[in-house]
C-alpha positions as CSV (number, residue, x, y, z in Angstrom):
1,X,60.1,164.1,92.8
2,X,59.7,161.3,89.9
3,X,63.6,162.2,89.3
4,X,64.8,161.8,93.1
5,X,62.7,158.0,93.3
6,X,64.5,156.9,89.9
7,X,68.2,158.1,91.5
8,X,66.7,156.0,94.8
9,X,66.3,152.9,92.9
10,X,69.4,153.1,91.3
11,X,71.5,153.5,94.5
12,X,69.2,150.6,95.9
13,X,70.2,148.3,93.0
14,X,74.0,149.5,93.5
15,X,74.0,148.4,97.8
16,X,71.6,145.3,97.4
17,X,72.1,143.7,94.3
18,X,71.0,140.3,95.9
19,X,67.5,141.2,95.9
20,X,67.2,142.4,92.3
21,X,69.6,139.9,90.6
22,X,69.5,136.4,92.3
23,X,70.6,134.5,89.9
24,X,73.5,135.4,88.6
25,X,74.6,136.0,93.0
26,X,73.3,132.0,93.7
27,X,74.1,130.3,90.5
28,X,78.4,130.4,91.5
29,X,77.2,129.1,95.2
30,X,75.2,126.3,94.1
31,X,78.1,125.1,91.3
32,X,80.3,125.3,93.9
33,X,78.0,122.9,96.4
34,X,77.9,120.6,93.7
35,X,81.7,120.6,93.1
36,X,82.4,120.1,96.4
37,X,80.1,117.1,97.0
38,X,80.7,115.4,94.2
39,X,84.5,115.7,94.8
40,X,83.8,114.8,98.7
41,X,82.1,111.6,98.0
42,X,84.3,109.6,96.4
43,X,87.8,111.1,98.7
44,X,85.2,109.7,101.3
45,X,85.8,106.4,100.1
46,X,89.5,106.8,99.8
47,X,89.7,108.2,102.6
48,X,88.4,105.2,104.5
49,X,90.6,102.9,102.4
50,X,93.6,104.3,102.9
51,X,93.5,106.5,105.6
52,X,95.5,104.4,108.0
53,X,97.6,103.2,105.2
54,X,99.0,106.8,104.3
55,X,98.6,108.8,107.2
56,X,99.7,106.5,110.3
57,X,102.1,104.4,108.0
58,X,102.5,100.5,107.2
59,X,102.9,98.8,110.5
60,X,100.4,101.1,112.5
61,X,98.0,100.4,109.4
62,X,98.3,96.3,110.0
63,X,96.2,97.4,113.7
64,X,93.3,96.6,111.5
65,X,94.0,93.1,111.0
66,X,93.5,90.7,113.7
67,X,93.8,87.1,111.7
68,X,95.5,85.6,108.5
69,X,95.9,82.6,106.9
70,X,98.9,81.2,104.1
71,X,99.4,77.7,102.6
72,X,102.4,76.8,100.3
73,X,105.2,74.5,99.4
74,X,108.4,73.6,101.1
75,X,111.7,72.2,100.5
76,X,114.0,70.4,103.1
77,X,117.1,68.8,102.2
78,X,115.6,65.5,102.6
79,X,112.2,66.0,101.2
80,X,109.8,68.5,99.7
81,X,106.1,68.8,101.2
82,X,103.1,71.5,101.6
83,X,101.4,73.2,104.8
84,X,99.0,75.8,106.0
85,X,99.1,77.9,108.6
86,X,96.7,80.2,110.7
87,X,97.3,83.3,112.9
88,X,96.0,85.1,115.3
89,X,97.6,88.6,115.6
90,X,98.0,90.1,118.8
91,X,99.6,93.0,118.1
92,X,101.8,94.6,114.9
93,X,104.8,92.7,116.5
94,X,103.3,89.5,117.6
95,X,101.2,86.9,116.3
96,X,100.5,83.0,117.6
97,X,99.0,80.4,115.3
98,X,99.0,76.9,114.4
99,X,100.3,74.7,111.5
100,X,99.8,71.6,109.7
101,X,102.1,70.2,107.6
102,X,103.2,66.8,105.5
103,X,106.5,66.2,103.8
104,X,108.1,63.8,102.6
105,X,111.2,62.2,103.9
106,X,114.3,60.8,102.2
107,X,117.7,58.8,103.6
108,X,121.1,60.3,102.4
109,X,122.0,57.2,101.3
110,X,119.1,56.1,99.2
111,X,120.2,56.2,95.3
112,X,118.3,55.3,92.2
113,X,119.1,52.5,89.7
114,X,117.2,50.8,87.4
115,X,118.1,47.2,85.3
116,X,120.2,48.0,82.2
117,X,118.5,45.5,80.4
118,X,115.0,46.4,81.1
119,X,115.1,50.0,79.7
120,X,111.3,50.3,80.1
121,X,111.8,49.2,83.7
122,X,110.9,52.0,86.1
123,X,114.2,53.0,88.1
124,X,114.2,52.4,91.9
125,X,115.7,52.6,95.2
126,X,118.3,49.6,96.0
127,X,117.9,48.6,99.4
128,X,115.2,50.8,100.5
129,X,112.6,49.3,103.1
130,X,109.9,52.2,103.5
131,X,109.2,55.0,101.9
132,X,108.4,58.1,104.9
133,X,106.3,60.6,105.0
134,X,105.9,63.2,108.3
135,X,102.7,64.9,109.2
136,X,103.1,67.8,111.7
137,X,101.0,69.4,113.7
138,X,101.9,72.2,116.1
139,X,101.6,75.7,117.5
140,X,103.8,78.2,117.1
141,X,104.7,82.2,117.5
142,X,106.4,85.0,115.3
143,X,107.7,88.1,116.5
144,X,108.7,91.0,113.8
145,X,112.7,92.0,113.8
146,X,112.1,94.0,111.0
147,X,109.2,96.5,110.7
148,X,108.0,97.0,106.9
149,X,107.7,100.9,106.9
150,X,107.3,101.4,103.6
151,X,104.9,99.2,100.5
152,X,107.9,98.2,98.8
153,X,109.9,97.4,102.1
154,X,110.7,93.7,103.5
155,X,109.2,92.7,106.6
156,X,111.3,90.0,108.5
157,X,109.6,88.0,111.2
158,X,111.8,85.1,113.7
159,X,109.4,81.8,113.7
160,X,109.2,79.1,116.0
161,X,107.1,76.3,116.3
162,X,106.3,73.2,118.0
163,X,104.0,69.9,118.6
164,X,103.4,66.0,117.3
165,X,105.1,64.5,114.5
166,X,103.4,61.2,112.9
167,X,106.1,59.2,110.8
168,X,104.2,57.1,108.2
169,X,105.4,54.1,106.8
170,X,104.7,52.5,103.4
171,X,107.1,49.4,102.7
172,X,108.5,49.3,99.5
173,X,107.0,46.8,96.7
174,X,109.3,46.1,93.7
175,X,108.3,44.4,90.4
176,X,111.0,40.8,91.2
177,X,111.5,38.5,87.8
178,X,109.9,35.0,88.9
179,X,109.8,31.9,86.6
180,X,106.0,31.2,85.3
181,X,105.3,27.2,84.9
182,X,106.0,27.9,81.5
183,X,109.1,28.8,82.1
184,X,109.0,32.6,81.1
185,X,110.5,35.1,83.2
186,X,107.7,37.2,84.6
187,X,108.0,40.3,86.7
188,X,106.0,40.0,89.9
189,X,104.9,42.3,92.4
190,X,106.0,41.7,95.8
191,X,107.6,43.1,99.2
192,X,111.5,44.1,99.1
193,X,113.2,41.2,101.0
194,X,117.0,42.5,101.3
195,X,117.7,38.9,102.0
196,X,116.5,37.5,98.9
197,X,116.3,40.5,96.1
198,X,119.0,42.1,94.4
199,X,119.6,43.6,91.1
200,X,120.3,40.7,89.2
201,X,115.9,39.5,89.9
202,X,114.7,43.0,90.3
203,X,112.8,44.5,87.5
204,X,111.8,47.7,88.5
205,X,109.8,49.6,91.0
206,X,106.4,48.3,91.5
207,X,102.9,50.6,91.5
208,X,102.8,53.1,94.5
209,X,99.0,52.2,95.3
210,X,101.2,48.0,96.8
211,X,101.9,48.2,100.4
212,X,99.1,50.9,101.1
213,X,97.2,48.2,102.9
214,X,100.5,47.7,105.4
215,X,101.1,51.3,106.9
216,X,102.7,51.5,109.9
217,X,103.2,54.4,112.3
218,X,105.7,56.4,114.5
219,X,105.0,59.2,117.2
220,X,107.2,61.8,117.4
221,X,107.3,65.9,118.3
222,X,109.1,68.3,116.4
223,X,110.3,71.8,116.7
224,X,111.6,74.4,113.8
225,X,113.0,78.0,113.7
226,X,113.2,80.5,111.3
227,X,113.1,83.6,109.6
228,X,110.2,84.7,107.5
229,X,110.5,87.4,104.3
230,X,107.1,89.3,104.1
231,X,107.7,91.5,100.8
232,X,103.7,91.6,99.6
233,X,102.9,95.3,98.3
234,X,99.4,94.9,99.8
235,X,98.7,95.0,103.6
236,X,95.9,92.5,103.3
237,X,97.6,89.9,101.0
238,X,100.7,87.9,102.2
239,X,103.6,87.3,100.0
240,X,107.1,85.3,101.8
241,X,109.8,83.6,101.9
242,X,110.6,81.3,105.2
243,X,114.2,79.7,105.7
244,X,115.6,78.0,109.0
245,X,116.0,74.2,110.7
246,X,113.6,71.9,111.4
247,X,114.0,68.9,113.6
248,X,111.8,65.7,114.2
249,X,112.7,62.8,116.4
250,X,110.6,59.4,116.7
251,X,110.0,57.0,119.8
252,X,112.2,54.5,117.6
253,X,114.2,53.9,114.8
254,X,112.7,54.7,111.6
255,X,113.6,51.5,109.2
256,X,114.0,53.2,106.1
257,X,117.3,51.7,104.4
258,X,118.2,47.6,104.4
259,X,122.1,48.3,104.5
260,X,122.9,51.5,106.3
261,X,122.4,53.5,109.2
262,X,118.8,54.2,110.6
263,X,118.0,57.4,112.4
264,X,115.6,58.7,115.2
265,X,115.9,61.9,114.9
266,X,116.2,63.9,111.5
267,X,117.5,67.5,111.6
268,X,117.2,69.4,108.3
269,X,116.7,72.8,106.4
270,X,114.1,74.3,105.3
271,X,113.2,76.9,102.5
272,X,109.0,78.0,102.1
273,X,106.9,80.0,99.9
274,X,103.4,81.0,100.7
275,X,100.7,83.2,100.1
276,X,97.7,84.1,102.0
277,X,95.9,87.1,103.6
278,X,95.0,89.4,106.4
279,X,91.5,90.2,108.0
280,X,89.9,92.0,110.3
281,X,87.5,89.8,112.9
282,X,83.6,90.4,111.6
């Protein structure tokens, strides 16, 4: 009888080894849970960065953004100047926004000099009245042509804008030789007169803080069109290029140059850089 119970137990401990040897049955089971929760809890977090980013692609990825903002510098051929811009996207095609922006502009016919006996003179512009500056202020629209389906893609956007334009005026002072009651020829401060000033009494250009006290102003509108380069390799962050025409007409003549031409209206090109960023509304 003691010989059958010991063959029982063995068989017992052959069928059911879970009851007599625990450990070494749970031990695997609970490495494995920790394994797998350690290894979860951080592809959580990757997962919810770049879920959209990898599994729906780039442009379905940018449904996550609904605003963004760049600033930058642009070049026209008649000027150089800075802006900033703010968007509001509507959809992974489409975005409106609006724009502020001040250049400067330049006559084609200004051209420097300066006295060739006066080589510490500062150089100046011959017959130039005013020196111009534009601030713009508009809204605007872009709609994608190109859709960036990869990182290291190029998205291309068409741009157009529109609203005021405020010419500002600052006339030009120049540094003019006058005769001291001594009788030594001093350079002066005072307000080009083409009438009276010319190179053989002209000294040089005078500081850029004269004539701030005598601004005058010109309403206008203008308009502009173009093609924006987004080539950022991060959704969020906004890295582009922006070339087209941009035009800006005044209520009058803008009296920049003493012996030439005037304009109204000033048609240029443009080339832009700017950087900003995408954001989701809180």
């Amino acid at each position: 009888m003691k010989k059958r119970n010991e063959n029982q137990n063995v068989l017992l401990s052959s069928v059911m080894p879970y009851k007599l040897r625990p450990a070494t049955y749970c031990s695997p089971l609970i490495i494995f849970s920790i394994f797998v929760f350690l290894l979860v809890v951080p592809l959580g977090k990757l997962y919810s960065q770049g879920f959209l980013e990898d599994t729906l692609g780039v442009a379905d990825a940018n449904l996550l953004f609904k605003q963004q903002a760049v600033g930058g510098l642009s070049a026209h051929t008649e000027g150089w100047g800075f802006f900033f811009r703010r968007a509001k996207i509507l959809n992974i095609y489409r975005k409106i926004f609006w724009e502020a922006e001040a250049v400067t502009m330049h006559d084609e016919h200004e051209y420097k000099t300066s006295d060739p006996n006066n080589p510490d003179a500062s150089p100046y512009y011959f017959g130039k009245l005013n020196g111009m500056e534009a601030i713009r202020l508009g809204i605007g629209a872009s709609q994608m042509l190109w859709r960036k389906n990869d990182l290291s893609c190029t998205q291309i956007d068409v741009v157009y804008a529109a609203g005021a334009s405020i010419a500002i005026l600052k006339p030009v002072y120049l540094d003019i030789i006058t005769s001291s009651p001594t009788g030594d020829d001093l350079p002066v401060a005072e307000k080009y007169d083409p009438n009276t000033d010319t190179p053989t009494n002209i000294y040089g250009r005078a500081s850029v803080f004269d004539g701030l006290g005598e601004l005058s102003f010109y309403p206008g509108a203008y308009g502009r069109a173009g093609l924006n380069f987004d080539f950022s390799n991060r959704h969020q962050l906004i890295k582009a290029f922006e070339i087209g025409l941009v035009a800006d007409a005044y209520s009058k003549v803008i009296p920049i140059m003493a012996f030439a031409k005037n304009n109204q209206v000033f048609v240029n090109l443009y080339l832009s850089f700017s950087l900003g960023k995408r954001w989701a509304d809180q």
